[in-house]
C-alpha positions as CSV (number, residue, x, y, z in Angstrom):
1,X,0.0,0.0,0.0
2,X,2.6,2.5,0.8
3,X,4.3,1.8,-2.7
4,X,1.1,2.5,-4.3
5,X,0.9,5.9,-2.3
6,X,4.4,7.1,-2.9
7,X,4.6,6.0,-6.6
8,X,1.2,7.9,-6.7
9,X,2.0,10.8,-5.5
10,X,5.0,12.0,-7.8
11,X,2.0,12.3,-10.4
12,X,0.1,14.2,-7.7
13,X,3.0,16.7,-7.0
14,X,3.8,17.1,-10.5
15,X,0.2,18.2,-11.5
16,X,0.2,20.9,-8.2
17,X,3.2,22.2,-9.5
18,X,2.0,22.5,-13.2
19,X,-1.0,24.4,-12.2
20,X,0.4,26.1,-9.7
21,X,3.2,27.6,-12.2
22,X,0.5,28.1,-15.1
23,X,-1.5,30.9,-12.3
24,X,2.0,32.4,-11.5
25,X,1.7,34.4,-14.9
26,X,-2.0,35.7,-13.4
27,X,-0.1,39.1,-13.5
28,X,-0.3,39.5,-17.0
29,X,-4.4,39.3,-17.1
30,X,-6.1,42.4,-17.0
31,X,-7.9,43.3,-13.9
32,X,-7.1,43.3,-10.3
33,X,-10.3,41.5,-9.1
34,X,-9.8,38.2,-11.1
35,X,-6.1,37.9,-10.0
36,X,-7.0,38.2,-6.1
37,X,-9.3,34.9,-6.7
38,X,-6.1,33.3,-8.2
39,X,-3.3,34.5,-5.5
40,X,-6.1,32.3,-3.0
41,X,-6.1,29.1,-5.3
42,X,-2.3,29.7,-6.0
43,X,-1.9,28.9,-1.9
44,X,-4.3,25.7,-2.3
45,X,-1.9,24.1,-4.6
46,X,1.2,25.5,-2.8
47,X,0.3,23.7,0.4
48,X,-1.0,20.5,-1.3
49,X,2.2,20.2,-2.7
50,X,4.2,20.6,0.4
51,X,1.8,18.1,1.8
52,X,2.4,15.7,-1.0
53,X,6.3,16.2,-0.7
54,X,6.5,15.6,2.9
55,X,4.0,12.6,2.6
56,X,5.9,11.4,0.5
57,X,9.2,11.5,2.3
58,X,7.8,10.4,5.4
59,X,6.6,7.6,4.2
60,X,9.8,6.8,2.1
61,X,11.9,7.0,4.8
62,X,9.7,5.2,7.7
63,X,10.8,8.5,9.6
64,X,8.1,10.7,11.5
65,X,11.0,13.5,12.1
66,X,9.8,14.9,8.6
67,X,6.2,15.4,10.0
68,X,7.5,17.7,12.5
69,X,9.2,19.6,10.1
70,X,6.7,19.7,7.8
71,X,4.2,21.3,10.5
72,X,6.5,23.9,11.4
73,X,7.6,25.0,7.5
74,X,3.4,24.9,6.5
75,X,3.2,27.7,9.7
76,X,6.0,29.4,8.5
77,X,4.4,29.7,5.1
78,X,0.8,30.0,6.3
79,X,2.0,32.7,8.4
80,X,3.8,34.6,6.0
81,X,0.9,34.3,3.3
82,X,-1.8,35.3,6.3
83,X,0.1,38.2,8.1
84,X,2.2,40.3,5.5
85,X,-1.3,41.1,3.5
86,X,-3.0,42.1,6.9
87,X,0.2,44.2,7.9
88,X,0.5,45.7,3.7
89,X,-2.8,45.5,2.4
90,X,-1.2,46.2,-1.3
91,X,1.8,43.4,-1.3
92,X,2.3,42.3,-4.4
93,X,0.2,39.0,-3.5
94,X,2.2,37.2,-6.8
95,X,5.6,37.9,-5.7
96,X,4.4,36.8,-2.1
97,X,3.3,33.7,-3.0
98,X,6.2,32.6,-5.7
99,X,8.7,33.6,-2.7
100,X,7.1,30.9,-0.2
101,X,6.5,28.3,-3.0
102,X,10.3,28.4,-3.6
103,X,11.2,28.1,0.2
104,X,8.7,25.0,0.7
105,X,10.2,23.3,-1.9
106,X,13.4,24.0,-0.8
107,X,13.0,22.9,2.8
108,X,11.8,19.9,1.4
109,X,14.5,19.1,-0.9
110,X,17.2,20.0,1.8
111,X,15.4,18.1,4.0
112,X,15.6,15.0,1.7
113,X,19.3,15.6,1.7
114,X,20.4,16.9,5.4
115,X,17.6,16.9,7.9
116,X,20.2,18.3,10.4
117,X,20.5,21.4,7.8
118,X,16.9,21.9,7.3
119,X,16.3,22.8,10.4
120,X,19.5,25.3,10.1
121,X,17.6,26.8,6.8
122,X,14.1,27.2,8.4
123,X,15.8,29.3,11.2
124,X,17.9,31.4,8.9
125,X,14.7,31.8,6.8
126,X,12.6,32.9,10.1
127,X,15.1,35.5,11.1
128,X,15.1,36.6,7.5
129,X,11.5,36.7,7.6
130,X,11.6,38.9,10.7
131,X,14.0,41.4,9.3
132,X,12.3,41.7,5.6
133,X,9.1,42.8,7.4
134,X,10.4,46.2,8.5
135,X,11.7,46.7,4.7
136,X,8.7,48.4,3.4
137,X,7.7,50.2,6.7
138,X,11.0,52.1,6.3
139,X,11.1,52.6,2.9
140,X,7.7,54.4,3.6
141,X,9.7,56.7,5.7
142,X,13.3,57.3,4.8
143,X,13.7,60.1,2.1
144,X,17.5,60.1,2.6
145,X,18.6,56.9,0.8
146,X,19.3,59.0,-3.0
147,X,21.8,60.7,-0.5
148,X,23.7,58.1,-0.3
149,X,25.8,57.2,-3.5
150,X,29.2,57.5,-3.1
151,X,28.2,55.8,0.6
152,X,27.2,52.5,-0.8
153,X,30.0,52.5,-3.2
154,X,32.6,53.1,-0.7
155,X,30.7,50.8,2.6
156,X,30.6,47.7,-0.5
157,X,33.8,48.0,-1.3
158,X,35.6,48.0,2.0
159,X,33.4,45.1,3.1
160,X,34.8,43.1,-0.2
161,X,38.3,44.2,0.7
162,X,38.0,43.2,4.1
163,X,37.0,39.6,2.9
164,X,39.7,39.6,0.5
165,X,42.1,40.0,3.1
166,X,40.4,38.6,6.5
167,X,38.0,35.9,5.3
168,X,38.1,32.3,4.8
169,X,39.0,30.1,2.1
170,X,35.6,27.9,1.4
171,X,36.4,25.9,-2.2
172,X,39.7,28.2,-3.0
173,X,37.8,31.0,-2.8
174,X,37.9,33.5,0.0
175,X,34.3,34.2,0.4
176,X,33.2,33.4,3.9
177,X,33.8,36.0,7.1
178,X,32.8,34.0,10.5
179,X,32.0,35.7,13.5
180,X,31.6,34.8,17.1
181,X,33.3,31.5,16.4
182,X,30.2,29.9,15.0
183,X,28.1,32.5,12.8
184,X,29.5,32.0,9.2
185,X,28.3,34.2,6.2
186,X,29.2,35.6,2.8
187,X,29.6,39.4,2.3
188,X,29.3,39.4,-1.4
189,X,25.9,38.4,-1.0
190,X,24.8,41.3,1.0
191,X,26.9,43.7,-0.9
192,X,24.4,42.6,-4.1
193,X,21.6,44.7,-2.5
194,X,24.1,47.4,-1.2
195,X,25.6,47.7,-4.8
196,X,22.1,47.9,-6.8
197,X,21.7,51.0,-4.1
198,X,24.8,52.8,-5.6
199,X,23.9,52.3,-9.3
200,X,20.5,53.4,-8.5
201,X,22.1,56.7,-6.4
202,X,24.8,57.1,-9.5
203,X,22.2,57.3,-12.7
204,X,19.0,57.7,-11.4
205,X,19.5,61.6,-12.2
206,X,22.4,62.0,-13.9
207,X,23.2,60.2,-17.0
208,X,26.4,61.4,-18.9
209,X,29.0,59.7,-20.4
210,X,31.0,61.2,-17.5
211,X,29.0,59.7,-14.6
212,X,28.8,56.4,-16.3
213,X,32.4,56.6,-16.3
214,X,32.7,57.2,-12.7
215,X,30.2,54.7,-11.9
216,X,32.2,51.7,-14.0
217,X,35.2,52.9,-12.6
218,X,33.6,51.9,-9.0
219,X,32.0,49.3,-10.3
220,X,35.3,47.8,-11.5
221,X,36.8,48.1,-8.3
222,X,33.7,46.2,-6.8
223,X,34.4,43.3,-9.3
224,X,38.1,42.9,-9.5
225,X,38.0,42.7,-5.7
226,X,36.0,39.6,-6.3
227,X,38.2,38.3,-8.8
228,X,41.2,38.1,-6.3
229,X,39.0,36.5,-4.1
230,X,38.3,34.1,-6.8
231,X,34.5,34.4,-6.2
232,X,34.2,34.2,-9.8
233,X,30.3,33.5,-9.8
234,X,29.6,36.7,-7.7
235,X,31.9,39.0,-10.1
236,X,29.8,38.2,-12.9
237,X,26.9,38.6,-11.3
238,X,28.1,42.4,-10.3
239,X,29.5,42.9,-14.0
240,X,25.9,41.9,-15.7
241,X,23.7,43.5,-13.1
242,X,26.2,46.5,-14.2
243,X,25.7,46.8,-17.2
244,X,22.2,46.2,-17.7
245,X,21.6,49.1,-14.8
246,X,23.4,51.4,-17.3
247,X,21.3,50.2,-20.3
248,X,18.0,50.2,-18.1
249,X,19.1,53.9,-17.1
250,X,20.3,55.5,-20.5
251,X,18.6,53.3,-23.2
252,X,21.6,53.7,-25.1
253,X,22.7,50.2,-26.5
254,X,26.0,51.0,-27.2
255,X,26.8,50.7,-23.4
256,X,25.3,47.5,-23.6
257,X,27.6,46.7,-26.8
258,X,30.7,47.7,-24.7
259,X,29.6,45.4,-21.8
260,X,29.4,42.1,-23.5
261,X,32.9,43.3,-25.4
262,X,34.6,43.6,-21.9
263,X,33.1,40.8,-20.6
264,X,33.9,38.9,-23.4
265,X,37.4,40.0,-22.6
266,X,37.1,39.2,-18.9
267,X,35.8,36.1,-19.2
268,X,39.0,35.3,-21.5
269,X,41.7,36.5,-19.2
270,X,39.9,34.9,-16.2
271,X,40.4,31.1,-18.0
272,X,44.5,32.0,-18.8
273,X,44.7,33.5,-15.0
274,X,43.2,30.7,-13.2
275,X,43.5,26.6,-13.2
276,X,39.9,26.2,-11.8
277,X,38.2,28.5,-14.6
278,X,39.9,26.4,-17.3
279,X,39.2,23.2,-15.4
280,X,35.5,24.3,-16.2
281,X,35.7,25.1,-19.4
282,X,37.3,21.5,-20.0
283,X,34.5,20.0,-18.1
284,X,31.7,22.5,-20.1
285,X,33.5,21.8,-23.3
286,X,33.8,17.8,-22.9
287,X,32.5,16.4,-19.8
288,X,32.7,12.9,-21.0
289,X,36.3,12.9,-21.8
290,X,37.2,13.4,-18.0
291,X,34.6,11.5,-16.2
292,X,36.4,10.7,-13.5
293,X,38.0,13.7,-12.8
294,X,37.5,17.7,-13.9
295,X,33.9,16.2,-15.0
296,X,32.9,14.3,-12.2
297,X,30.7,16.5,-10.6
298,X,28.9,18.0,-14.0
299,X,28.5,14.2,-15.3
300,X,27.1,13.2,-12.2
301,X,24.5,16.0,-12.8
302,X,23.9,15.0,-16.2
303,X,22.9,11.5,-15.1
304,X,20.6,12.8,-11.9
305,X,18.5,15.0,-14.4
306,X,18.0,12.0,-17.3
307,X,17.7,9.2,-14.5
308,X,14.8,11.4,-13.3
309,X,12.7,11.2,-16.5
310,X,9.4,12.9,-16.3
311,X,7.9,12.4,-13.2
312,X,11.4,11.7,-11.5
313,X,12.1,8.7,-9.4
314,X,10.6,9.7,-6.4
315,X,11.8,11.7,-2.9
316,X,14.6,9.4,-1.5
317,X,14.7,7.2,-4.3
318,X,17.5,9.0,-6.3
319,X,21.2,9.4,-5.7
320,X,22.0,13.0,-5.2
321,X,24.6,12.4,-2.3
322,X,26.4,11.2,-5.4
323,X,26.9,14.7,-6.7
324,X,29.5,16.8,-4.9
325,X,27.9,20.0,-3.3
326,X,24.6,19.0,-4.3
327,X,22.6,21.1,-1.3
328,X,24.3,24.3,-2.9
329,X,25.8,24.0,-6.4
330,X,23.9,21.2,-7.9
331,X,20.2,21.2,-6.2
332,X,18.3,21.8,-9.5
333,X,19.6,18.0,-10.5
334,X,18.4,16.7,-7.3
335,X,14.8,18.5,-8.3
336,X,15.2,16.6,-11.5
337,X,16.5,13.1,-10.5
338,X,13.8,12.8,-7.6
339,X,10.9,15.2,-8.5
340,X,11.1,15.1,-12.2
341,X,12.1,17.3,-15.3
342,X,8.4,18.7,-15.8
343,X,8.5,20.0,-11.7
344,X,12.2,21.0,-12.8
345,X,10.5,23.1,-16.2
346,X,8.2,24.3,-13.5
347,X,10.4,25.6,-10.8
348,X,12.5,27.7,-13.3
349,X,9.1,29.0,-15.0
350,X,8.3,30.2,-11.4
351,X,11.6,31.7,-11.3
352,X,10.7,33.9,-14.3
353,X,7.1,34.5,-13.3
354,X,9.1,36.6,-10.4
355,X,11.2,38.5,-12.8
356,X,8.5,39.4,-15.2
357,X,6.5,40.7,-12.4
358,X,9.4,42.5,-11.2
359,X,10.0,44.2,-14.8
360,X,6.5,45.1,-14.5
361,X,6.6,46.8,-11.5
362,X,10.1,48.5,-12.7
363,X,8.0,50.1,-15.4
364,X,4.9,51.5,-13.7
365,X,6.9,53.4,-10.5
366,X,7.6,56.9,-11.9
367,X,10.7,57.3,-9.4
368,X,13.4,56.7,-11.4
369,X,16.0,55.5,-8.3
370,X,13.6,53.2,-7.4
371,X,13.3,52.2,-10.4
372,X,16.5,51.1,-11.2
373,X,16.7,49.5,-8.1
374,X,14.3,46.7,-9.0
375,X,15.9,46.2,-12.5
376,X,18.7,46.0,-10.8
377,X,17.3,43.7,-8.4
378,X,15.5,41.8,-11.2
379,X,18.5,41.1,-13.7
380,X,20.9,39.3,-10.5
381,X,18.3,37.4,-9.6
382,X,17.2,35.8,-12.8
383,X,20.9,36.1,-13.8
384,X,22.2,33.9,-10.9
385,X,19.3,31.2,-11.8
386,X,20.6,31.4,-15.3
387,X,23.9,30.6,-13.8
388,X,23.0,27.6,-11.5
389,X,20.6,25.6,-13.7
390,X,22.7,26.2,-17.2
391,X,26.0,25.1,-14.5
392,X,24.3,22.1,-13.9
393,X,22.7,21.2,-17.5
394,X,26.4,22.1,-18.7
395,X,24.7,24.7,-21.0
396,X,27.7,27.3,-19.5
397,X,31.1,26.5,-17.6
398,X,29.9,25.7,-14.0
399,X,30.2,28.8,-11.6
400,X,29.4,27.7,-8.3
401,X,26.2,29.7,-7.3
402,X,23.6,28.6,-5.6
403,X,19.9,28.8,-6.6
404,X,18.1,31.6,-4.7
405,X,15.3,30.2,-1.8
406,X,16.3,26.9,-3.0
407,X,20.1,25.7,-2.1
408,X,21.4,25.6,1.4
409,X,22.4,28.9,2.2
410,X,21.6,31.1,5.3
411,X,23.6,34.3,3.4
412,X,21.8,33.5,0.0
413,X,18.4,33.0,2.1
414,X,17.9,36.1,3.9
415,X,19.6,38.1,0.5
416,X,17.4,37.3,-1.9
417,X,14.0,37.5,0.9
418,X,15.7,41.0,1.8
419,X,15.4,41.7,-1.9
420,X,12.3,40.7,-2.5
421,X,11.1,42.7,0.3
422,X,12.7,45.7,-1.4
423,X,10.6,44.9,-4.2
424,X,7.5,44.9,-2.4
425,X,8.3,48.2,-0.3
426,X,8.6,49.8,-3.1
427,X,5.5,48.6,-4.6
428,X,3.3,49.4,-2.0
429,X,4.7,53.0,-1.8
430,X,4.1,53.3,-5.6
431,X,0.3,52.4,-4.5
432,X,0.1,54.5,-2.0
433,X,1.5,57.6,-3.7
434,X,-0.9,56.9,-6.5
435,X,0.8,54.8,-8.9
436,X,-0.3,52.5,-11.7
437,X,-2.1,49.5,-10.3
C-alpha cells in the first residue's frame, strides 16, 4: 500500500506544481479583481504540494521527524501568506506567494538531503523573515537613501576588501567571514543589495558619459575585488547586473555593446589567469572525456537530471549524495533526478514569473531610483538562476552559485528575501502615492 501511495504521489506533485506555475503568470491578465481569486487558489496548490512532498518523504523513509518539520515549514508559510497582507494590504500577493512556494520546496529538498541542515535553513529563513518585514515600513519613511551614493559605493567595497584580506577560504575561494566563532556568512551576498543601491544613487539623475564613467570605474573596483578573491560567480553577477543598470538607465545600446565586449574579454583573461576556470571550461566543453576527474561533478549532474525522466524517481529514491555540493551547487539535478524534469520546467518558469512581475513593476513606478533599483534587483536574480541551472545542465562552464530560496544557504536565504522585500516596499509606496495599479 505504501508503494502505491508514494509512486502515486510524484504524479500528484507534478500536477500541483503545473497548475500552480501556469496561475503564477496571473499578472499578466487584465484586472485586479480576477487575480486576487487566483493569488487564494495559487496557496491551495502550494500547500498541497508541500503536503504531497512531505508525505511522501515520510513515508519513504519510515521516519516521522519529517512530519515535525513539515508542521513547522506549513506555519511558516501559512503565516507569511496570512500576516504580510494584513500588515501591507497592497503586497504584491504574486511575488508573495512565488517567494514561499520556492522556500517549501526548498526545505523539502534540503530536508531530503540533510535533515540536520533543514532545520539550520528554516531558522535562517525565520530570522530573514523577521528582518524583511520592516523593509517596506521604512522605505515608507526614509527620504534620505538618493543621498547616499558614493556611501554605498565606498561601505561595498571595503566590506569586499575586508573579505579579500580577512575571510576564509571555502572551495579556494575567499568568500566566507565567520563571526563569534560559529556564525558563518558571505559578504558578497549582502553587498548585491548594497551595490544595486549605488547604481541606482549614481544614474538615477544624472546620466552622462562622464557619470557612467565614474560609476564603472567603481563598479570595477567592486568586481576585480571579487576576482582576487576568486569568487568568480559573484563578479559576474556584479558585472551583468552593471551593465544592464546602465542600459535600463540610458537606453543607449552601445553601453550594452561595450559590456558584453569587456566581458567577453574578462571572461578570456579569467580562464589564462586561473587553473579552476579552465578546469571548467574542459568539463563544459567535454564532460565525458574526463569522467572521472574535472567532470565528475557536471557528469554526475547529467545523469541525476536524465535518470529522473518525467515524473522523476521519487523523494529518496534517487542518488544525489552522489553529486559533490549537491545542497548548494547542484540542487536543481536533485529536483530533476527525484521530482522530475516537468517539476524542474516548472520551478525555473516560477523563477521567471518573479522577474517578469518585477519588470513590471520596474516600469509602472515613476521614481526613477527606485526604479533602477528593482531592475537592478531583477536582472541578478534571474541572472544567478541562469547561472546555476545552465552550471548544472552544462549549458555554461559551471560557476558555483547557488539557486536563490532553493540551495542551502543562510547568506543566500535572507539576500534574496531582503530583496524581494525591497521589491514589495517599493511597490506598496508606488500604491500609496498613486501609482499604476
Amino acid at each position: 500500500m505504501k508503494e502505491y501511495i508514494t509512486e502515486l504521489s510524484k504524479y500528484g506533485i507534478t500536477a500541483c506544481m503545473v497548475i500552480y506555475t501556469i496561475s503564477s503568470f496571473a499578472f499578466l491578465l487584465p484586472g485586479k479583481g480576477k487575480r486576487q481569486g487566483i493569488y487564494v487558489f495559487q496557496c491551495v496548490f502550494m500547500f498541497l504540494t508541500q503536503l504531497m512532498c512531505f508525505l511522501n518523504l515520510t513515508m519513504a523513509s519510515g521516519d516521522f521527524e519529517y512530519i515535525f518539520l513539515y508542521v513547522f515549514v506549513q506555519i511558516f508559510l501559512l503565516a507569511a501568506v496570512a500576516m504580510v497582507p494584513m500588515i501591507y494590504e497592497t503586497v504584491n500577493r504574486l511575488l508573495l506567494n512565488n517567494m514561499c512556494m520556492l522556500l517549501g520546496i526548498g526545505f523539502c529538498i534540503i530536508s531530503r538531503l540533510s535533515f540536520k541542515k533543514s532545520v539550520k535553513q528554516y531558522i535562517i529563513a525565520l530570522v530573514s523573515l523577521t528582518i524583511s518585514l520592516v523593509i517596506p515600513y521604512l522605505l515608507s519613511r526614509i527620504r534620505f537613501l538618493k543621498k547616499l551614493t558614493w556611501v554605498y559605493g565606498a561601505v561595498g567595497f571595503g566590506l569586499l576588501s575586508i573579505v579579500l584580506l580577512l575571510g576564509e577560504m571555502t572551495h579556494g575561494s575567499k568568500i566566507t567571514f565567520t563571526l563569534f566563532e560559529n556564525i558563518t556568512f558571505q559578504p558578497s551576498e549582502f553587498v548585491k543589495i548594497i551595490f544595486i543601491f549605488f547604481l541606482a544613487g549614481a544614474l538615477w539623475e544624472k546620466r552622462s558619459f562622464g557619470r557612467v564613467a565614474l560609476t564603472a570605474l567603481i563598479a570595477g573596483a567592486h568586481v576585480i575585488v571579487l576576482v582576487l578573491s576568486k569568487d568568480l560567480g559573484s563578479a559576474l553577477i556584479f558585472f551583468v547586473g552593471y551593465v544592464f543598470v546602465v542600459f535600463a538607465a540610458t537606453g543607449n545600446i552601445v553601453y550594452l555593446l561595450l559590456g558584453a565586449a569587456g566581458g567577453s574579454g574578462a571572461a578570456y583573461t579569467a580562464y589564462k589567469l586561473f587553473s579552476h576556470v579552465q578546469t571548467r571550461v574542459l568539463a563544459w566543453q567535454d564532460p565525458w572525456s574526463h569522467l572521472t576527474n574535472e567532470s565528475w561533478s557536471v557528469t554526475q549532474s547529467l545523469f541525476a537530471m536524465g535518470s529522473g525522466s518525467w515524473f522523476g524517481m521519487g523523494l529518496l529514491k534517487g542518488n544525489p549524495n552522489s553529486i559533490p555540493y549537491v545542497d548548494q551547487d547542484f540542487i536543481f539535478s536533485c529536483i530533476c533526478e527525484e521530482l522530475g524534469v516537468i517539476f524542474g520546467i516548472c520551478l525555473i518558469l516560477i523563477t521567471l514569473s518573479c522577474f517578469l512581475n518585477m519588470c513590471k513593476i520596474a516600469v509602472e513606478v515613476k521614481d526613477r531610483f527606485y526604479q533602477l533599483i528593482v531592475y537592478g534587483i531583477g536582472i541578478m536574480y534571474i541572472f544567478q538562476i541562469f547561472l546555476t541551472v545552465g552550471g548544472g545542465m552544462n549549458l555554461i562552464p559551471l560557476t558555483g552559485v547557488t539557486l536563490p530560496f532553493i540551495s542551502y544557504g543562510g547568506s543566500s536565504c535572507m539576500t534574496t528575501m531582503i530583496m524581494f522585500f525591497l521589491i514589495q516596499g517599493i511597490y506598496i509606496r508606488m500604491q500609496q502615492e498613486g501609482g499604476k495599479k
